[in-house]
C-alpha positions as YAML, in Angstrom:
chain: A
units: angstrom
residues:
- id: 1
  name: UNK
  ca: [18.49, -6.90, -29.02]
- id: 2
  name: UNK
  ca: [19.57, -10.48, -29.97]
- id: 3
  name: UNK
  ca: [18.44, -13.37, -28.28]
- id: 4
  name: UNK
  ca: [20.26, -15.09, -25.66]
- id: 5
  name: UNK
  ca: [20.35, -18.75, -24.73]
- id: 6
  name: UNK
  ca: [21.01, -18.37, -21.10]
- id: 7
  name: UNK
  ca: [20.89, -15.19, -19.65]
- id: 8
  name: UNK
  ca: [21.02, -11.73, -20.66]
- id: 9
  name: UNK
  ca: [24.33, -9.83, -21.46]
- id: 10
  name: UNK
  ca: [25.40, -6.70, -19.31]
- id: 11
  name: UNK
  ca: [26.50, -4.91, -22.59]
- id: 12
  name: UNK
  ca: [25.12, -5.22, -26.23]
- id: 13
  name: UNK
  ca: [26.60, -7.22, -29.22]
- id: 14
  name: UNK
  ca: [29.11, -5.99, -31.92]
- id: 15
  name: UNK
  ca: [26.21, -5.78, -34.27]
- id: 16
  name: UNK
  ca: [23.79, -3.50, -32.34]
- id: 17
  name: UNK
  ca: [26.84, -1.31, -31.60]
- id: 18
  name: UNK
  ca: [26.73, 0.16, -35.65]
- id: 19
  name: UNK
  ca: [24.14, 2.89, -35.97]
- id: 20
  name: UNK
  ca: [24.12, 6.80, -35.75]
- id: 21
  name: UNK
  ca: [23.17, 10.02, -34.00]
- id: 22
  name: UNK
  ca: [23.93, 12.74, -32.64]
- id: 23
  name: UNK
  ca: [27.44, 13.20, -31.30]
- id: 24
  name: UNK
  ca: [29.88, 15.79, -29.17]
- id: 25
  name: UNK
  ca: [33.16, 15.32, -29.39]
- id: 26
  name: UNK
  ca: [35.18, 14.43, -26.15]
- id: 27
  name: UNK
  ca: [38.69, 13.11, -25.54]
- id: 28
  name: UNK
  ca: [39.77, 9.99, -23.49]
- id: 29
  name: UNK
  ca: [42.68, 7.86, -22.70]
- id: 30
  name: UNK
  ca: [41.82, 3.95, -22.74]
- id: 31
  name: UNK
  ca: [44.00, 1.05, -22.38]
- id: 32
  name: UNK
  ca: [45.72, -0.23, -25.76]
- id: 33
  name: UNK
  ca: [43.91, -3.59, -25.46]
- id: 34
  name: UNK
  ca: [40.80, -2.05, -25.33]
- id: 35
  name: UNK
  ca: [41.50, 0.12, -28.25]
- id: 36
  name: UNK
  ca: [42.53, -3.03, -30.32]
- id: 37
  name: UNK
  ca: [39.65, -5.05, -29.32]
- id: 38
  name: UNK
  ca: [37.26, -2.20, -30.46]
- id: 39
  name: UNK
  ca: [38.93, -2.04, -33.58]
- id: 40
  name: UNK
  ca: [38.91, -5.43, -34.30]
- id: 41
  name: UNK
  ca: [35.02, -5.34, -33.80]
- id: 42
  name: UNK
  ca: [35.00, -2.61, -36.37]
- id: 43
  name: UNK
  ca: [37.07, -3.70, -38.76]
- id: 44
  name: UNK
  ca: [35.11, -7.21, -39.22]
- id: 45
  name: UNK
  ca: [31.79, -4.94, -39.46]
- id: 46
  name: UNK
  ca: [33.29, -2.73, -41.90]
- id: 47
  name: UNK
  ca: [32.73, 0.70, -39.55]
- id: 48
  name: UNK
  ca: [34.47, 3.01, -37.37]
- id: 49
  name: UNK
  ca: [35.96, 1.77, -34.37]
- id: 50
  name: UNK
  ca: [34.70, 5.05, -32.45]
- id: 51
  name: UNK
  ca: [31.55, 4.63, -33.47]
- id: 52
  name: UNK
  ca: [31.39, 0.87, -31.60]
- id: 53
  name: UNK
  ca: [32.82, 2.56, -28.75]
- id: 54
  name: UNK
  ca: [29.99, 5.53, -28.77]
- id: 55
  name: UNK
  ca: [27.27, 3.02, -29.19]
- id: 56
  name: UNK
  ca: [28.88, 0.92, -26.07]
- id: 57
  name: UNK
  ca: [28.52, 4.10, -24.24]
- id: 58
  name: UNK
  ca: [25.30, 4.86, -25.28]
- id: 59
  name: UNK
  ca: [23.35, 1.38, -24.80]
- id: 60
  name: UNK
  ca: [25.28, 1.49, -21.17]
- id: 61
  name: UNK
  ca: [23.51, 5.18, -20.20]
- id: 62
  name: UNK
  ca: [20.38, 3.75, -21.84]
- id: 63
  name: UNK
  ca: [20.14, 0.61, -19.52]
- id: 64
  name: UNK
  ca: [20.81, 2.73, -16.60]
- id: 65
  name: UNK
  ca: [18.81, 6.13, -17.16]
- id: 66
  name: UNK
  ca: [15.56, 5.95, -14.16]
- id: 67
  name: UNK
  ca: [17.44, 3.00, -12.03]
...
């Protein structure tokens, strides 16, 4: 993870959000602005926004799996 001046984020950055594995597909319904943030994220990294979103989701579970 990237180092932080002050404290310690509750969710990764944009960067450590691009990188693959495994997936199953699901659908969901999220709010517009959320959409268009994550896409904005992915279009300045060059990759899919989905793929920031999965990666969101997975650093979340990975934080939290044996609390």
């Amino acid at each position: 993870m990237a180092q932080q001046s002050q404290s310690t984020p509750i969710l990764p950055s944009p960067e450590e959000l691009a990188t693959r594995e495994e997936t199953v597909k699901v659908t969901i319904s999220l709010s517009k602005s959320s959409v268009d943030f994550f896409k904005q994220i992915a279009k300045n990294h060059k990759t899919p926004y989905q793929k920031i979103i999965r990666r969101l989701l997975d650093e979340y579970v990975r934080r939290h799996v044996g609390s």
